[in-house]
C-alpha positions in Angstrom: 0.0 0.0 0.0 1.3 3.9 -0.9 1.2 6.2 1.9 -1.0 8.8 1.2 0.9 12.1 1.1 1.6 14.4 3.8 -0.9 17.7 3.0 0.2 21.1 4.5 -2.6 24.3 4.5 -0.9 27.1 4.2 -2.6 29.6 6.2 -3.1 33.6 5.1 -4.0 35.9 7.1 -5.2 38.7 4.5 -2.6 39.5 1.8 0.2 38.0 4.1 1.5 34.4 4.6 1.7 33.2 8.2 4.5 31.1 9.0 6.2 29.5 12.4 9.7 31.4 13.2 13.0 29.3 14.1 16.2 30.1 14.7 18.7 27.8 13.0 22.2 28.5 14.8 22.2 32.3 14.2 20.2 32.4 11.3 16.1 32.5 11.1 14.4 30.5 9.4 10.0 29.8 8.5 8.3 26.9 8.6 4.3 26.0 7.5 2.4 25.4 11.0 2.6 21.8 11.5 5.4 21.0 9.5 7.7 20.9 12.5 8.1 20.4 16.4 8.3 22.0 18.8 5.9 25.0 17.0 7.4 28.4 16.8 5.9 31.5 17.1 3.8 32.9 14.0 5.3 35.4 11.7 3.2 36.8 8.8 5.3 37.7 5.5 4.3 39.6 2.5 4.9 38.2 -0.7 8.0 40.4 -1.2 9.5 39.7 2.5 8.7 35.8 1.8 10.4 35.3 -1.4 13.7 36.5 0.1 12.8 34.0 3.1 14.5 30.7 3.9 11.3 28.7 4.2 11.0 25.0 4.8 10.3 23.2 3.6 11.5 23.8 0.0 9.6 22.0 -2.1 6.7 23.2 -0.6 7.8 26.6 -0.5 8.2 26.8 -4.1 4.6 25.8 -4.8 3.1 27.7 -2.5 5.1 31.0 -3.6 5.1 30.4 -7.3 0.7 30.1 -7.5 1.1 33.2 -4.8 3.5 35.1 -7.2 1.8 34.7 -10.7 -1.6 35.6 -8.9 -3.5 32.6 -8.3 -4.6 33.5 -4.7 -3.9 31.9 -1.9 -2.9 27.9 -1.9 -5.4 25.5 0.1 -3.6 22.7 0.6 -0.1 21.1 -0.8 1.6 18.7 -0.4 4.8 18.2 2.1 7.9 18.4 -0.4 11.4 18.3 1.1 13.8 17.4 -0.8 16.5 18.6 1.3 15.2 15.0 3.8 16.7 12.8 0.5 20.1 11.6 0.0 21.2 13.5 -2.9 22.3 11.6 -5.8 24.5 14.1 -6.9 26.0 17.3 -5.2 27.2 19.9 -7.2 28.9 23.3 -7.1 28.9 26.4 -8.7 30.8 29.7 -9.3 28.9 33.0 -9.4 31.8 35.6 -10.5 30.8 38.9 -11.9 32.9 41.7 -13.4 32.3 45.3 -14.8 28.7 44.4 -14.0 28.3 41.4 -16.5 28.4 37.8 -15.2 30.3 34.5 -16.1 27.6 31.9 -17.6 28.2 28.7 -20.4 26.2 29.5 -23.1 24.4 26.5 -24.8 23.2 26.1 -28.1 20.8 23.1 -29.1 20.2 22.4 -32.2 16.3 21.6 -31.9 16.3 24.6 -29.5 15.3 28.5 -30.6 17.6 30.5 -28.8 20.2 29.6 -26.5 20.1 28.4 -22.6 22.7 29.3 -20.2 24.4 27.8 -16.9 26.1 28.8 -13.7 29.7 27.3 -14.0 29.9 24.2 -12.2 30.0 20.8 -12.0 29.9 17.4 -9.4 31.6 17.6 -6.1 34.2 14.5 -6.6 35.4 12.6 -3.5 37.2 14.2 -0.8 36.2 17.5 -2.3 34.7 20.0 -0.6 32.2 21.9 -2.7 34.2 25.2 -2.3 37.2 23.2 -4.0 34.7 21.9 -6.7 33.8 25.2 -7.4 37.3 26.2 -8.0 38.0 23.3 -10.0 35.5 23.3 -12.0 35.3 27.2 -12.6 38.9 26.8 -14.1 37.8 23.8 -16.3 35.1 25.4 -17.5 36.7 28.8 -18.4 40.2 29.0 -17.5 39.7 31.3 -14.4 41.3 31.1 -11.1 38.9 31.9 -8.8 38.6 32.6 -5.0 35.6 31.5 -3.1 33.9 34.1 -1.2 30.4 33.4 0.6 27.6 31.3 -0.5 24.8 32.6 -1.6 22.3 29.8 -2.2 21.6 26.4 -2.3 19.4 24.4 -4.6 17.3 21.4 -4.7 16.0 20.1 -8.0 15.0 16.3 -7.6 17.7 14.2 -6.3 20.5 16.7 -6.6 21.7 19.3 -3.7 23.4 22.3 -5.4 25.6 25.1 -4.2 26.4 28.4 -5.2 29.4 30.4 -4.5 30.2 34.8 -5.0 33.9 34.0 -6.5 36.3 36.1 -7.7 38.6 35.8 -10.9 40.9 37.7 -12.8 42.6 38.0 -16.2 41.4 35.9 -19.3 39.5 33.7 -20.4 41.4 30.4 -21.2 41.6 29.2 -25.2 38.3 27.2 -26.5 40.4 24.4 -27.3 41.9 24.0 -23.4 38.0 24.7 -21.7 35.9 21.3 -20.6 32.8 22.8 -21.0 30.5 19.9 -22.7 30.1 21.8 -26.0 29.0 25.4 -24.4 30.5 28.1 -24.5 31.9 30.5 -21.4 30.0 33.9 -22.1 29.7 37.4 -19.7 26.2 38.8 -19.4 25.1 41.7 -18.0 23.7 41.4 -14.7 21.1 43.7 -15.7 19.5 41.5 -18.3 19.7 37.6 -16.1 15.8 37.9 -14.7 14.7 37.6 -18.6 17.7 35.3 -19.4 16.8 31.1 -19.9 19.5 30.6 -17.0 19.8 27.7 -14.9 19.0 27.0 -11.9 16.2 29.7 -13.7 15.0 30.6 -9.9 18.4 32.2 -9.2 18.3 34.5 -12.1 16.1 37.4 -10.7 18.0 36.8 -7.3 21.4 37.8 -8.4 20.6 40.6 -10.4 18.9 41.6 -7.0 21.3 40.6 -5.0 23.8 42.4 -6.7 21.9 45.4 -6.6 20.7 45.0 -2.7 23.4 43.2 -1.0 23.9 39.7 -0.9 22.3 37.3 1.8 24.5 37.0 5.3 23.0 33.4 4.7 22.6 31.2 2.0 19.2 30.8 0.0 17.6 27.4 0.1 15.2 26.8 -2.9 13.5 24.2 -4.8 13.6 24.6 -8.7 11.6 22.3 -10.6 11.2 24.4 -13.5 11.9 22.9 -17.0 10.7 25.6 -19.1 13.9 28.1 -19.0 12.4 30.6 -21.4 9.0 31.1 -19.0 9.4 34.6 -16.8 9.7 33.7 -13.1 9.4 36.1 -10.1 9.4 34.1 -7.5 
């Protein structure tokens, strides 16, 4: 017999979202009512205040803010999605490096495709790495940079894989096409300005960065869930 999913009902009070507030180490975190013992006290969050919240759980936190966000009123009920309670199958790491206001992406060209898709430099943590050190590696594989990790700035579930994202910094060059392991893409800058309409992956940091850069980055990293497939689709949330 399948268990019969957990359901969460996310409760509103007016045009604000009321969630239970934690403190994880020094760093506050939401959680749906229910979703975690002991409760916490309730918090209600506008739309704007929750999307730059670190809300668990993530899967369900994507839902609910994504039918919030594009205007579908309020969510009933949803079901309980964490993916960060899964062993990943993968863990990855990626370089975030901007310069003169434009940032360091592979650009990707399918041929069945219309226009191009882009991706954060990155790649798998290997054994005995540390995902800082993968980040590093992998930025210099990708694009002949040496970079130095500075914070990070998010971290990402999408199904079975746990990514996340360093601020780096990189001088000189870019390395020959011919030296670069980049899987047939191609390392590109583009402007910071123009990522919240750009088909980049993970598509539900694009917006952030280019508000990031603009606001300040997080003193903690992000936690999301991106199950989006459709990189070309406009997302806000």
């Amino acid at each position: 017999m399948t268990a019969e999913p957990h359901l969460v009902t996310p409760h509103f009070d007016g045009e604000r979202l009321v969630l239970e507030q934690r403190h994880d180490t020094d760093a506050v975190r939401y959680a749906f009512p229910g979703t975690a013992t002991p409760p916490g006290p309730p918090h209600a969050l506008s739309l704007d205040e929750a999307l730059h919240a670190r809300i668990w759980p993530v899967g369900t936190a994507e839902t609910v803010l994504r039918a919030w966000a594009e205007g579908a009123g309020p969510v009933e009920t949803v079901e309980l999605d964490d993916p960060a309670a899964v062993p990943p199958v993968r863990v990855r790491a990626g370089a975030i490096v901007i310069r003169d206001g434009r940032m360091l992406v592979i650009r990707f060209q399918e041929p069945d495709e219309d226009g191009p898709y882009f991706e954060i430099p990155g790649g798998g943590v290997e054994p005995g790495e540390t995902p800082e050190e993968a980040a590093v590696r992998e930025l210099r594989e990708e694009t002949g940079l040496h970079g130095r990790v500075g914070r990070e700035v998010a971290r990402v579930w999408r199904g079975k894989r746990h990514e996340h994202y360093f601020l780096m910094a990189a001088e000189g060059p870019l390395g020959p096409a011919e030296t670069l392991d980049t899987y047939g893409g191609t390392p590109v800058w583009v402007p910071v300005t123009e990522l919240p309409a750009t088909p980049l992956w993970p598509r539900r940091l694009s917006w952030r960065i280019e508000h990031w850069h603009r606001t300040g980055w997080p003193a903690h990293p992000a936690e999301l869930a991106d199950s989006i497939t459709d990189l070309w689709a406009p997302c806000t949330w």
